[in-house]
Structures are given as C-alpha cells and as structure tokens.
N, C-alpha and C positions, 0 to 999 in steps of 0.2 A: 695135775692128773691124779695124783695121790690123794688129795684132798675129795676128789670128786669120787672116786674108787669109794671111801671110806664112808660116805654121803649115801652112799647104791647099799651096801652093805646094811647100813641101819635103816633102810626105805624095806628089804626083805625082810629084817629081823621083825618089823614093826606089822609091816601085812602080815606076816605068820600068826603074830600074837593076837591080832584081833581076827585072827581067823578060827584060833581053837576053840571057844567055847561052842560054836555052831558045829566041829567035829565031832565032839562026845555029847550036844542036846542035853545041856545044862538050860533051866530053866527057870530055878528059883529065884526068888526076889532078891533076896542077900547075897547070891551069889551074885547076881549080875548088877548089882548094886558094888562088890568088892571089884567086879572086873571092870565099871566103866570109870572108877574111880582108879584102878592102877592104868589103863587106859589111858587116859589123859595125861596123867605123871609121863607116862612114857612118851606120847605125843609130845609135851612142853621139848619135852630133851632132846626128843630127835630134831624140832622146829630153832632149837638154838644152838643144838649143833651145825643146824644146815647154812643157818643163817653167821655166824661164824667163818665157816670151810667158805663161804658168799664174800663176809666182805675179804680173808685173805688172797681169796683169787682177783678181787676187785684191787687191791693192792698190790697183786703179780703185778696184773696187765697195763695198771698206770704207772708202774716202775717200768715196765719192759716198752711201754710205749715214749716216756721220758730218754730212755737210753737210747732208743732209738733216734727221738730228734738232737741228744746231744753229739750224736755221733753226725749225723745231718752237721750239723753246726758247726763242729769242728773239721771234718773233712772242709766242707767250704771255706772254714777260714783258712787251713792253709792252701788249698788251691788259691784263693784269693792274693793270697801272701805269695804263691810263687809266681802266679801272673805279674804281681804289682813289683816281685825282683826282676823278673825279663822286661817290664818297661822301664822301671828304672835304668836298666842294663843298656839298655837296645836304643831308645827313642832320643830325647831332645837333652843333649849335653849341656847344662845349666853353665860351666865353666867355660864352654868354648862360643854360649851364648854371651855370656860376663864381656867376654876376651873379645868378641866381635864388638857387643855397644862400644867398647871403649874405641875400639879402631875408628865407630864414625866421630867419636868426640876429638880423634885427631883429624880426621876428616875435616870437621866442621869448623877447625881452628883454623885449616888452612885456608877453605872458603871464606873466612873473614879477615883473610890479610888481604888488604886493599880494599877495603868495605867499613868494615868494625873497626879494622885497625890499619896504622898505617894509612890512611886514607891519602894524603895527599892534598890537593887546591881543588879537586875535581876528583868524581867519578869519570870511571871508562868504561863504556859500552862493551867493549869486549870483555875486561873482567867480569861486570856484571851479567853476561852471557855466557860464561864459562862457569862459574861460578852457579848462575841456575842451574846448567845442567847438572853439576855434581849435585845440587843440593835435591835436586828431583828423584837423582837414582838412591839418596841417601834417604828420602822419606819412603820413595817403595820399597827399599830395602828393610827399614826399620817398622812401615807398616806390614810386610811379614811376617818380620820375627814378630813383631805384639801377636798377629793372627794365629800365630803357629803356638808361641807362648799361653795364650788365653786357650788353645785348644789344649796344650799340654797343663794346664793348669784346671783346667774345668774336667779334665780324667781324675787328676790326684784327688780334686774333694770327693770325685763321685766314688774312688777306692777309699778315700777315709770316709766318707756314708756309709759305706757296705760293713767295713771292720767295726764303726759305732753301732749301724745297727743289729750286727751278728752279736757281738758282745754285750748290749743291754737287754739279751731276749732273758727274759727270768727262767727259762727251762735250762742253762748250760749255768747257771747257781742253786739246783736242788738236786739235792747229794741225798742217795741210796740210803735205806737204812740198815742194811748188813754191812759190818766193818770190812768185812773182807772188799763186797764193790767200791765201800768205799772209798780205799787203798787203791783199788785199777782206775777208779776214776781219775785222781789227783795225780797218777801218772799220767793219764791222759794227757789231764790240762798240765804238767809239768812238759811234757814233751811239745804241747802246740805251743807254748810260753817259749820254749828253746829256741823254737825254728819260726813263729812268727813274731819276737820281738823285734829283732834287726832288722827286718825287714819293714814294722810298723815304725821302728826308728829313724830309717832312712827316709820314709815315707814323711813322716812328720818334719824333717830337713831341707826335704825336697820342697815340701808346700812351703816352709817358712822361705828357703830360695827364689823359688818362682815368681812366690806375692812380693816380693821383694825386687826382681828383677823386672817384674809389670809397675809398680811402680816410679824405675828409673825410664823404662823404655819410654814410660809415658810423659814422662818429664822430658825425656831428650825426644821424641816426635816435638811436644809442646814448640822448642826452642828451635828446632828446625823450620818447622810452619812458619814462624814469628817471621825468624831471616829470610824464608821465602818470600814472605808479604812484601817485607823492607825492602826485600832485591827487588821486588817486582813493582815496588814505589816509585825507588831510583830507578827504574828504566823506564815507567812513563813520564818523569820527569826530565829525563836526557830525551825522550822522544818529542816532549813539547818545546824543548827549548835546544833544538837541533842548532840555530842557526846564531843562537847565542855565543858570545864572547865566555869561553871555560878558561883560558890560560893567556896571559900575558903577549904580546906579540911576540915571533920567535928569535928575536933580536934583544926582547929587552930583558933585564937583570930575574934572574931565577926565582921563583917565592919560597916552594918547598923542594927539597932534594932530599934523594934519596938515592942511595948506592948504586947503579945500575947492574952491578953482578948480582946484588942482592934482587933484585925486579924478576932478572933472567930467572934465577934459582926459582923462585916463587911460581913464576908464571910456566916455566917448566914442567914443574909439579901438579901444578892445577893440572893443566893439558893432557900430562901424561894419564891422572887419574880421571879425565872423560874419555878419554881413548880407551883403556882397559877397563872402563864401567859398559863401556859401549856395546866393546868386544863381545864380554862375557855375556852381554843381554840377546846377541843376537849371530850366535856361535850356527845355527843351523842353517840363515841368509848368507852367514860367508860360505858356508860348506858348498851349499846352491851355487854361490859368484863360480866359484873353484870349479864344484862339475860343471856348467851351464859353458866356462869355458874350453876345460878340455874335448865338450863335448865338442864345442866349434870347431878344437885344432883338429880333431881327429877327423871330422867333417871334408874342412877344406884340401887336409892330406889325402884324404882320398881323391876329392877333385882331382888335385894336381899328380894322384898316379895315372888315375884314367885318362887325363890329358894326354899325358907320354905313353901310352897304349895305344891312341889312335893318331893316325896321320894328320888327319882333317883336321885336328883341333891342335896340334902342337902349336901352332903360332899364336896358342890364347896362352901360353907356357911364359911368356913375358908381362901377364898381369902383375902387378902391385901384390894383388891378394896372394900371391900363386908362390912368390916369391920368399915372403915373410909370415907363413902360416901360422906360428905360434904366436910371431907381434900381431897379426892382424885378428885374430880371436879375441887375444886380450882386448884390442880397444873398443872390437863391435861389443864385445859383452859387459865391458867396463864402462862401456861408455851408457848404453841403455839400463843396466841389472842397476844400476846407482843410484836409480830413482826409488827401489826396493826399502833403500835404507831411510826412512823415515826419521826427522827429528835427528841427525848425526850432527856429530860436534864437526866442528871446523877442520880439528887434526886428525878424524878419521876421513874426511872431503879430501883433505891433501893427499891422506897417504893413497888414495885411491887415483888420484889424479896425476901425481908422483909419478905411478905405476904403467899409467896408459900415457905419458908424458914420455917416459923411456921410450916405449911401445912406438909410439908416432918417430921418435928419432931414426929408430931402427929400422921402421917402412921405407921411410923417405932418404934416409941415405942413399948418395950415388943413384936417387929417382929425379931427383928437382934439383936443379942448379943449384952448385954451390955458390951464387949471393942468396938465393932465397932461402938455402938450405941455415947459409952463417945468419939470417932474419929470422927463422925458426929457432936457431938455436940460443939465440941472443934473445928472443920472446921470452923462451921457456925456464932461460936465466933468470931473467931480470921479475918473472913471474913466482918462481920460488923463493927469490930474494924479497918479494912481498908478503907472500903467505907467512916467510920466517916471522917477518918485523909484527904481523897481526898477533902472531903467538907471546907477544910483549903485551903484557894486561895490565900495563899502569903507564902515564906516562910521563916522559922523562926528556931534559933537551935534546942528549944527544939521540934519540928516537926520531925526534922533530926534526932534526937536519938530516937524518938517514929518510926519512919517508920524503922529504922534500929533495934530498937526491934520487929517489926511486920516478915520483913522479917526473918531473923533469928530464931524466934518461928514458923514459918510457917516448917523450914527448920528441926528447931531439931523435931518438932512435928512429920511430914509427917517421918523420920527418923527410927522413936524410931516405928511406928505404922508397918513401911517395914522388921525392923530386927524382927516384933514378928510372925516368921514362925508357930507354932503353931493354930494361930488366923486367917492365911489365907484360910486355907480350909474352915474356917467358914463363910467367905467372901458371901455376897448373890450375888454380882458383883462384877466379875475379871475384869471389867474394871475400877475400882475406885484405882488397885493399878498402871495402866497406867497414871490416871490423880495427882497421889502421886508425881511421878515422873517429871510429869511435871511442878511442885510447887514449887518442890525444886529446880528445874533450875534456874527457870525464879525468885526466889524470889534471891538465889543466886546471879543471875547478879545485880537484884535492890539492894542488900546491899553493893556491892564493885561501881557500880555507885555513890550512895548515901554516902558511905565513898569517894571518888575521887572530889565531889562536883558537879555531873552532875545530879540535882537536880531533873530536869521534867521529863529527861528518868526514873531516878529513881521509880521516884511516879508513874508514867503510867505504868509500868514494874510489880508494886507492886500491883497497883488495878487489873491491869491486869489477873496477877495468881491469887489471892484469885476470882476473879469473874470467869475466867475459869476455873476452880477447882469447885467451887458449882453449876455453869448452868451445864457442865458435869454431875454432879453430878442427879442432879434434872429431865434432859433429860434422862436416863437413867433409872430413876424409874417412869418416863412417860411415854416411853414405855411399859414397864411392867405391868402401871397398863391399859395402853390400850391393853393390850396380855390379862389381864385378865377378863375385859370386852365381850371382842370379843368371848373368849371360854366362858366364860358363857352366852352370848347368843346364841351361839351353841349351846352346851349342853339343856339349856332352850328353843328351839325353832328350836330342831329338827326336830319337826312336828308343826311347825306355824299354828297358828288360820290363816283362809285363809280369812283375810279380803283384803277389796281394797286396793293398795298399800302398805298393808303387807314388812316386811324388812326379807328376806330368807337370815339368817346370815350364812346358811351354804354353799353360794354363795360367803359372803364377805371372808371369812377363820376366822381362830383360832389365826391368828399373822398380825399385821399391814404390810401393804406393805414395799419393800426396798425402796421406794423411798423416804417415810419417813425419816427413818435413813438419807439418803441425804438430802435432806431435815433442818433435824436437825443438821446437819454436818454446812450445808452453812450458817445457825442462829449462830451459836455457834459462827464462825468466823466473824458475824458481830458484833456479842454484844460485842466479844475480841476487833475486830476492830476498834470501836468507841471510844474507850480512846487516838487511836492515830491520830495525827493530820494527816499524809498522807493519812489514808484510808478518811475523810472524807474531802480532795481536791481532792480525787479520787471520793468520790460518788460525790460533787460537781459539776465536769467536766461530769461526765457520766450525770447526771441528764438536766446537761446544752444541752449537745449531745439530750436527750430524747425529749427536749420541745423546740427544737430550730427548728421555720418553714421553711420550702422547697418549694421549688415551681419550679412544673410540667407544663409548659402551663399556664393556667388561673386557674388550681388548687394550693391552698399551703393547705399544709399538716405536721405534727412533726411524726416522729417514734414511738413515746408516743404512739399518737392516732391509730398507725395503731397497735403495740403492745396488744392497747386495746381492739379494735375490737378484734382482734385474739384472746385474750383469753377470751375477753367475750364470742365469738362463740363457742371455744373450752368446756368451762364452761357448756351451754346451749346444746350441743350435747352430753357431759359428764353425766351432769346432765339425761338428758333424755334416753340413754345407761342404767343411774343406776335404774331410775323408772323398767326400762323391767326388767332389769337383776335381781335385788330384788323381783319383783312380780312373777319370775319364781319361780313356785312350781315343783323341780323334784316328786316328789312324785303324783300329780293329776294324775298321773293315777290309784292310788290307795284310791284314796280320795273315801268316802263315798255319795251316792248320795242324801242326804240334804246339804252339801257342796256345793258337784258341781251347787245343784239349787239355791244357795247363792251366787254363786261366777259366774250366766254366763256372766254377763255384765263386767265383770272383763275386760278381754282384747279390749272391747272398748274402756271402757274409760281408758286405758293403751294408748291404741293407741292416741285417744286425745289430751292426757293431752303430748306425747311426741309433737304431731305435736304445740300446744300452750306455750312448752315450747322454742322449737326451734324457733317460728316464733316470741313471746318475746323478747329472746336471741338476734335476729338477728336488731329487734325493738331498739331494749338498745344499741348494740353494736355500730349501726348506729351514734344517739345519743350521745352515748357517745364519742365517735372519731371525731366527728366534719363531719364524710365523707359526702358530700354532694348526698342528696337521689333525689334530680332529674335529676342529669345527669348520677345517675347510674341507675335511672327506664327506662332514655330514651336509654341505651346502652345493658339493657337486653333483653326491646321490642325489639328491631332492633335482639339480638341475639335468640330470642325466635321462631322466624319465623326459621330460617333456622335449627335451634337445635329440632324445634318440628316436623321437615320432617323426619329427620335422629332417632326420638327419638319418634313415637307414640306411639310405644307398651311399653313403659318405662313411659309414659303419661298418656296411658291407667291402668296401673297398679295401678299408684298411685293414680288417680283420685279411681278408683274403693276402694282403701286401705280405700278412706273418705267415700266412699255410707255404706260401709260394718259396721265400724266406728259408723257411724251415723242410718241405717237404721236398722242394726245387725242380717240380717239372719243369722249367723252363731256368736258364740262367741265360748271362750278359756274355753275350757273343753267339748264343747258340742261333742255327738258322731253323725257319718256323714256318710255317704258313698259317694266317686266320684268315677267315671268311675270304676262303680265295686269294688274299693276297700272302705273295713271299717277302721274305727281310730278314734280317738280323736283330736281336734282340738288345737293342743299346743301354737301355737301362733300368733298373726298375726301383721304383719308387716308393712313398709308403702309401698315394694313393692310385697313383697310375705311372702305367711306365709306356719305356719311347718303343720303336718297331723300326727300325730303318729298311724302306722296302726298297728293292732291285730298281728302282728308276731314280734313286738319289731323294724320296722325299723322306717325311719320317712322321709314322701312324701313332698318336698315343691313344692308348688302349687303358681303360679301365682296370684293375687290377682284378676285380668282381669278375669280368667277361673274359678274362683271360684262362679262369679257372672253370666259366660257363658256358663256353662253346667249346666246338670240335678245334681242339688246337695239334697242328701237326707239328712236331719237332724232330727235325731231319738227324739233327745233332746228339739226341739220344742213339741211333744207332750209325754214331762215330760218323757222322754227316755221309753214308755211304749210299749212294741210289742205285738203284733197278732202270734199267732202258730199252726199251723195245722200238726197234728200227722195221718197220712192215717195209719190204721190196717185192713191188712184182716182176716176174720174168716170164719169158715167152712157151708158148707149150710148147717149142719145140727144143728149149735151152737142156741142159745136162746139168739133174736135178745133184746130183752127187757134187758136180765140180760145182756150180753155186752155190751149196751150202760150206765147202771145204774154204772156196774164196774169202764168202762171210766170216768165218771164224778166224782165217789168216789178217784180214784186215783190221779186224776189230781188235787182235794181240798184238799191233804192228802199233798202237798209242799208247804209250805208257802210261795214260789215264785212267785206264781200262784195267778195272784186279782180273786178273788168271781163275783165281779162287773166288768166288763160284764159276763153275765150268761155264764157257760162254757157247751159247747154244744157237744154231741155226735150222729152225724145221720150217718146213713147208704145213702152212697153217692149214688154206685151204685152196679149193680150185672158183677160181674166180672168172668173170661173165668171158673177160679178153685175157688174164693173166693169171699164173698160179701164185698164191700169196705164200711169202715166205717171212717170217718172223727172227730178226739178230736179236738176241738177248743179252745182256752182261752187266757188270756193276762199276761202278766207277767210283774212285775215294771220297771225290768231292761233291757234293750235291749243285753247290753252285757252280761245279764245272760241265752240268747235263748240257745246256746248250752249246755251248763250245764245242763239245765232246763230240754230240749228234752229228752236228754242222761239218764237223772234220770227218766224221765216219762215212754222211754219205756224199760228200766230196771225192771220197776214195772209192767208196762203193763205185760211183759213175764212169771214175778212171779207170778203172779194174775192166767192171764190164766192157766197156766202150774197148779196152785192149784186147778184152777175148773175146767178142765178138759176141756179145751175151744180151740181147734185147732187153728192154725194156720199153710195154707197150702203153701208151697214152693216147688219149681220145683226140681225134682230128675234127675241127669244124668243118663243115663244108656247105659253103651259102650258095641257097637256090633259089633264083627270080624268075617271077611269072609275072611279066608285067610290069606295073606301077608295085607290085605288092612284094614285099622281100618277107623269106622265112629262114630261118634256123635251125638247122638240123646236125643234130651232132653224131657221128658216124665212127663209128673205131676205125683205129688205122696201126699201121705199124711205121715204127720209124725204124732204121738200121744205122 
C-alpha cells in the first residue's frame, strides 16, 4: 500500500510538469526543445520507479501467497498426525493380534495330535471330524483377521502417502526472505517436527508390524488349508474303505498303544474347543432356543391357570403337558429349535439332547409304569454311555471292549424288555417297540464289526442306534405333548374372548398336522445321518450346488437365493392366511352385542395387517435373495400397463379392499343390508368379501360394489332400529285408552329403549277402522322381527281383554246358479 501511495504521488508530480508550459504559452523552439528533453528524463524515472514499487508488490503477494499454502500444509499435517494417533490408539491392536495367531498355532498342534502325530495303526473318523471342524472355524477365524489386517494395513500406507506427499510439496522448503519471517517460520516447522515426529514414528512401526504380521498370517492360513485338504483326504479314504479291515481282530495282540488317559486328555480338549468354537459362533440361535422356550413355559402356564378357572375343563388338569410345564417346553422346543443349529459338533448334539433327556424323565415319571419307566431310564443310560465313548478320537483296546460291551447290553436289554408280553399293553407308545427292534439290529451289526476290527463303521453304527433310539423316542412324546396342548386350547377356548387377533384353536384342530410327523421323519434321518461321513459329502455338494452363482444375461443369481425368496414369500402369505383364518370367529353370529361393539374394527385391521405382512414379506424376500429390485420395478411397470387394461375390475377391487380397510364403512360383524338383502358382515378380503345373510347362506360381494351401491349399515348407529306397528280399531273404541295401552305394552319388553319416547297416534281415519301408528326403538336390529311378533301378540291379548275391536274384512260368497261370485263385505268381529 505504501509502495502504491508513493507511485500516485509521482503519476501527479509528472501530470503537473507537463502541464506548465501550456499555462504560461511558452512557445519557442528552444524552449520547448529544453522541456521535451527534461520531459522524458523525468518520464524514464517515474516508468522505473513504477516498475520497481511492480515487481516489490509482485514479490509481497508470492511471499504472502507461499505462507499461506505453507500454513495449508502444516495445519494438515498435523491434523493428519492426530487422526493417524487416534487410529493408532483406538483401531486394530497389533499385539493382541501377535497374541491371537499364536493361540491358533496351539490350536493347530492340538488338531494334529492323532493325525500328524501320534497317529496310531489307523485313522478315526471321529477325530478326523472333530478335528475338521476346529480346523474350519480356525481358517475363518484367521481369514478375518488377514481381512481386517489387510484393511488396517491398506489405512497406514494411505496415511504414509498423505505425510510423503505433504512433505515433498516444494512450497513447505521456500523460506521468506526477511530474517525476521524467517525466524517464525523455522518455528513453525520446529513445532510441527515436535508433535508430528512420534506420531510419523509410530506410524512407521506400525507399518513395519502389520507387513510383518500379514506376512505370518499368511503363512499360518497356508498350513491350515494344507491340513484341511489332508483331513479331508483321509476322510474320503475311510469313507471308501468303510468295510475294510483297520485294526487287528479284538482278541489279537495290540500293534500300537498308547496311554489311554493320554487319548481321554486329548480328545477331551479337541471337543471342548468345538463346543466353545460353536458357542461363541452362534450366541444369538441360543439366545432364540432360551426365549422360544420360556416363551412356551409361559404359554402352557397359562393353559393350566384357565383350566383351573373353569369347571368344564378341570378334568383336562391331569394332562402330561399340564403337569410338567417347564419339562414339557423344554423338549417341544428342544426338540424342533435343534434343527436351527446347522453343521454342530457332536458335543454340542449331546449337550442338547442331555437337556431334553432330563426333560422326558421328569414328564414321565410316576406317568408310565415303572417297568417301562426303569426301560426308559436304562435307554437313556446306556445311550449317554455311547455318546461318552464317541468323545474318544483315537482308538485304543480297552475302547474296543467297552463299545462291544455297550452294543451288546443294548441288545440283551432292548431283548429282555420285547419278551416281557405282559408289559406291552401297558406300553403308552406302540411305537417304542418298533424303535427296540431297530437297536438291536444295528447295535448287532456294530458288535461283529467291532469284533472283525472295522473299527469306524463300528462306532458310527453304535452312536448311531442309541441316538436313533432316543430322538425316536423323544419325537414321539413331542407330539403328544403338542396333541395335548392343542386340545386343551380347544376345550379352553371354545368360545374365545373375541380380541384382536385372537387365536380360534378350534380352527387350528385337536392333533398337529401330518406334515409334521414328515417333518420329524426327515430330522430324525438327519441327526442319524450326521455320524456318517457320506451323508455329510452329500449335504457338502448339495450345499455347493445351493450357493454356487449362475448367470442369466447381465443377471447372476444362486438357487439358495431364489429358494429363499420363495419361501420367505410363501412364509409371508402363510403367515397372513393364519392372521384370517385364526381371527375367524364361526360363532359371531351368535356373539352378544357388546362384543360385536368391541370387536367392529376387528377386520380391518385384519385386513391390514395381512396386506403389511405380505408387502414385508415380499420387502425381505427381495433382500434377502440378492434379486435385483430395479430391474424388476422396471419390468413390472412395462407389464402393469397392459395387465391393468385386461385387469381393472380386479384393480378396482382391490384398491377398494384398502378405502374399506382404512376408511371402514362397514367392518366384520356389522349387520348391513345390499340390494335388499340383510346379513352380517363376515369377512372382508383384499378382493371380495363374505355377507352371511338371515337365512344361513353367505353372499360374496365385490369389494368394488360394496363401496358402489346404496349399502345400509344398521351397526353404525349401534345396530338400534325404528318400528312402526299400524293397529286398526273400531270407531267406536276409546281413542285415549288405546293409545295409553299401546305405549304400556310396548314398555312391558325389555327390547324396547324408553329413550326415544315411544309413541302412539292415531295416523288416520280409515274406509272400516281408525289407523293407529306404535312407534319405538329397539337395541337390536336383528331383534325387529321377534320384537314385532311379541308386540302384536300382546297388542291382540290386550285388546281382546278390554273389549277393544279390531275390524277385518269378511267374505261372503253368493250363488246364482251354476255361477259363483266373490264379494268381500266389511264385518266386525267382537
């Protein structure tokens, strides 16, 4: 600004000067020869001072524009520097990552005792199944941290990018040329040196850690993979040579030995680490088992209050279910929810089975005869005492004569229980001596296996029957106690409190569907089928088959997904089916009408809640399938046009299903009259709904017509009717005492409201009788004819007592002849 002031300054000096010679009219040669020549002189000087005061201000503004990006520069690097300490601080702990690989490298030592090492004469199916599984949750475990590592890795370079390239910009190394800036500068960069070294130190630690830690992880996935291959080598090779000789007959001299506490310890450990691999995988499906049961206990408690609340039903108070509510939750829901668990180890099957094993003791006690009760309980012994022996993953003689005593007591046991004829009619289940039989086979086969030295079929063969033998078992009295359930809320809720979605059990039935039993049929043979290694390179391939992508065009898509759609949609239309079909009350038309004035919004919000569950359903299913929703929004528009020419009155309907819905001229129970006919409104739908008219049949009406015609709804004003009773009486009757009679008789029905004043005039005079009009209102619309019917019953009584006419036409037939004629004549009757 100064420079520029001082610039103005000699621009005025300079105009002045070549302005005097023209103020005093000098004109001579020499003069104006001496002025254009001092002239010029002084133009040079004011044009290099100008040019001068030019480039120093040219020199401010690229100092002042420098300082500004270096300040740019430095602010950014230490923001940079304190974000990069809060991730340091905050994010992915390099030492507790350190501390984790190594845990799987003990992991994976222990997976190769009895495999790598240790091996023995022979592989075992079951260690090499236990063993998979640890070593599966060991690779997705370690394929995380790499994932999570490589993300926390691929940050740090992109903050060391940032800090190389703030720091190579050439503008934060040209230094001011006044000493004094030059002095605040070198503070500057002394102060962001302070506080962004350690920071760029640790940073540089970090990276060298990480690359270093991807490095090992990758190494240890490597050698996990490998041993997965190799376990999954040896298992198709015990799978093909199932029926082969592995071990020595069990009589003959030992080959390899090995400590048997030492086997337990090991095989202990494996177990325990798929158990708590399991757990921690799937902590929100227990959470689910845990409510899904309480829910039940809380369910069936209730049943068995209301039982002992009403009369009629106490003698359902001696169910099984009724009895044992908390055992009996546990094993409906333990026994179905267990299909949830996908791929579980063995020792979490037990402990599951352990649990509902109690559960059935606790039912049946003091229920079923104590011989059958001491056969269940000797079952469910000698069936633990196998599951134990399977949790041994290597094996060993004394093994071989414990599972050959297992088999064998299974055999004489199931035996001794079939010869005692007597005890079978006591049987509370004829199917338990079907599942006897199938115990003693298969334990059979596993004892002459296990005696020949075929060691794995042996043991598979052996867990196999005692576990198909008690899940049989357990399924079996699952249905039952859901048969017993079912009729007692029958029984219980014959006539249902008629709340909002109410559950009409006598809709659902008294006996669980067949599909069920199928159902349980297809469980049964997977929980059998899991001990053996073919069924589960069969669900391997299927599964492979399910989630393996296709591709249509520019769509790809898995079978999985489309599977899922479909049966989330099915689910969601299911689901919505059972809303109606539960809320149907057969009975509403006998319902009382404080009920019905309870219950008229009922089937809207029926209707509703169907269309929000489907349009969910349909939300989720999308969702969940991966299927892409805008190239199916743009291929429904395109087909919505031509479907909505062919389709309006089907458009119309349903749009009308949502006005009805939402606006609710009419709901489910109200009484109505259309096109002359009366009824009740039973149900309404999303494109038509039902009408159940006064002579038992039932009108379905359009949804469209219902909002298109004259529709009378009695039940908007609280179903109350107007009644007009015309009586004639004689002209000679006492017009005062037949009105007063009218009014007494028509207060004498308690059908009859007070309020409105009930009124009796004399309408008009008529040809033989004066016409007289009873008027009043009555609560119930469907009670006018009753009402009528009773009022002029009494009317007739009345009169006839007080001597009160009533005059009707007489016929009186007159013959002339052959020829007869008709003539109707008033008369009076008395």
């Amino acid at each position: 600004m100064k420079h520029l002031f001082r610039y103005a300054i000699l621009c005025i000096i300079f105009i002045l000067h070549i302005s005097t010679p023209r103020l005093y009219g000098q004109s001579a040669d020499t003069n104006a020869t001496t002025y254009d020549t001092a002239s010029a002189a002084f133009q040079q000087k004011v044009t290099d001072a100008g040019n001068k005061d030019q480039m120093r201000s040219k020199s401010s503004y690229d100092e002042g524009r420098t300082s500004i990006k270096q300040n740019q520069i430095i602010n950014t690097l230490l923001r940079k520097a304190q974000t990069v300490k809060i991730f340091l601080d905050t994010e992915l702990d390099l030492k507790k990552f350190e501390k984790d690989l190594g845990s799987v490298a003990g992991y994976f030592s222990l997976v190769q005792d009895g495999i790598m090492v240790h091996t023995g004469t022979a592989q075992t199916d079951r260690n090499l199944t236990v063993s998979a599984v640890i070593l599966d949750q060991l690779i997705n475990e370690t394929q995380n941290r790499k994932q999570q590592l490589d993300q926390y890795t691929e940050r740090l370079i992109g903050f060391r990018s940032t800090f190389d390239s703030l720091l190579s910009n050439p503008v934060i190394y040209t230094f001011p040329k006044d000493s004094v800036k030059i002095a605040r500068y070198l503070f500057k960069l002394k102060v962001m040196a302070s506080q962004g070294n350690p920071t760029d130190n640790a940073l540089n630690y970090a990276l060298e850690q990480a690359q270093e830690l991807q490095n090992k992880t990758d190494s240890t996935l490597f050698v996990l993979k490998m041993a997965d291959e190799q376990i999954d080598q040896y298992r198709t090779q015990l799978s093909q040579l199932n029926l082969k000789r592995e071990f020595h007959n069990i009589w003959d001299t030992v080959g390899y030995k090995r400590d048997f506490s030492e086997i337990v310890r090991f095989s202990l450990s494996k177990e325990q680490t798929a158990f708590v691999f399991y757990i921690e995988d799937n902590v929100f499906r227990l959470f689910l088992l845990f409510l899904f049961t309480i829910l039940a206990w809380l369910g069936i408690r209730s049943l068995r209050k209301h039982l002992n609340a009403h009369e009629r039903t106490k003698e359902l108070a001696h169910l099984l279910v009724m009895k044992r509510p908390l055992a009996s939750a546990i094993l409906i829901i333990f026994s179905i929810y267990q299909f949830a668990f996908i791929k579980a180890p063995f020792i979490f099957s037990f402990s599951i089975w352990t649990v509902q094993t109690v559960a059935l003791l606790l039912i049946l006690h003091r229920f079923i005869t104590p011989f059958w009760f001491r056969f269940l309980l000797g079952t469910i012994i000698l069936f633990l005492m196998a599951c134990l022996d399977n949790f041994v993953l290597q094996a060993s003689r004394p093994e071989r004569w414990f599972m050959l005593f297992l088999a064998l007591a299974g055999v004489v046991f199931c035996l001794y229980f079939l010869m005692a004829r007597k005890e079978k009619d006591k049987l509370k289940e004829q199917y338990v001596l079907v599942y006897m039989r199938f115990l003693i086979f298969i334990e059979l086969l596993s004892a002459l296996l296990n005696i020949l030295g075929r060691y794995n079929l042996s043991k598979t063969l052996l867990t196999a029957g005692y576990t198909g033998m008690v899940i049989a078992i357990m399924f079996t009295w699952t249905v039952r106690l859901i048969n017993e359930c079912l009729k007692t809320a029958s029984e219980l809720y014959h006539h249902p409190e008629r709340k909002l979605l109410y559950l009409n059990f006598n809709r659902i039935g008294r006996k669980v569907p067949r599909i069920l039993y199928f159902l349980l049929a297809i469980g049964w043979c997977i929980i059998v089928g899991r001990n053996f290694y073919f069924y589960n390179k069969v669900s391997i391939h299927f599964f492979e088959f399910l989630h393996k992508p296709r591709t249509i065009g520019d769509y790809t898509f898995a079978v999985d997904g489309l599977f899922l759609f479909v049966i989330i949609t099915a689910c969601s239309l299911l689901l919505s089916r059972l809303v109606s079909l539960f809320a149907a009350d057969p009975n509403a038309e006998h319902a009382s009408l404080q009920n019905r004035d309870e219950n008229a919004a009922k089937g809207s919000w029926i209707l509703l809640s169907r269309i929000a569950i489907i349009t969910l359903g349909l939300f989720v299913a999308f969702a969940a399938s991966g299927l892409p929703i805008d190239k199916i929004t743009i291929v429904l528009g395109a087909l919505s046009v031509g479907v909505g020419l062919g389709l309006q009155s089907l458009v119309s309907n349903l749009v009308s299903g949502l006005i009805i819905a939402f606006e609710r001229p009419v709901n489910v129970g109200d009484q109505i009259e259309i096109n002359g006919k009366s009824g009740m409104m039973k149900s309404i739908g999303f494109r038509s709904s039902v009408v159940q008219l006064n002579d038992g049949s039932c009108l379905v009406v359009p949804n469209g017509d219902l909002l298109s015609t004259h529709l009378v709804n009695w039940s908007i004003s609280h179903n109350r009717r107007k009644l007009a009773i015309t009586v004639n009486v004689d002209y000679d009757s006492d017009l005062e005492q037949v009105s007063r009679l009218l009014v007494e008789i028509a207060q004498q029905d308690e059908r009859v409201l007070q309020t409105p004043q009930i009124l009796a005039v004399a309408k008009q005079f008529g040809t033989q009788a004066i016409l007289f009009d009873l008027v009043f209102w009555i609560n119930n619309q469907s009670d006018a004819l009753s009402v009528s019917g009773s009022v002029i019953t009494r009317i007739h009584t009345v009169f006839k007592e007080k001597n009160i006419i009533i005059p009707h036409p007489q016929h009186i037939n007159l013959q002339f002849g052959d020829e007869t004629k008709d003539n109707s004549a008033s008369g009076k009757i008395s």
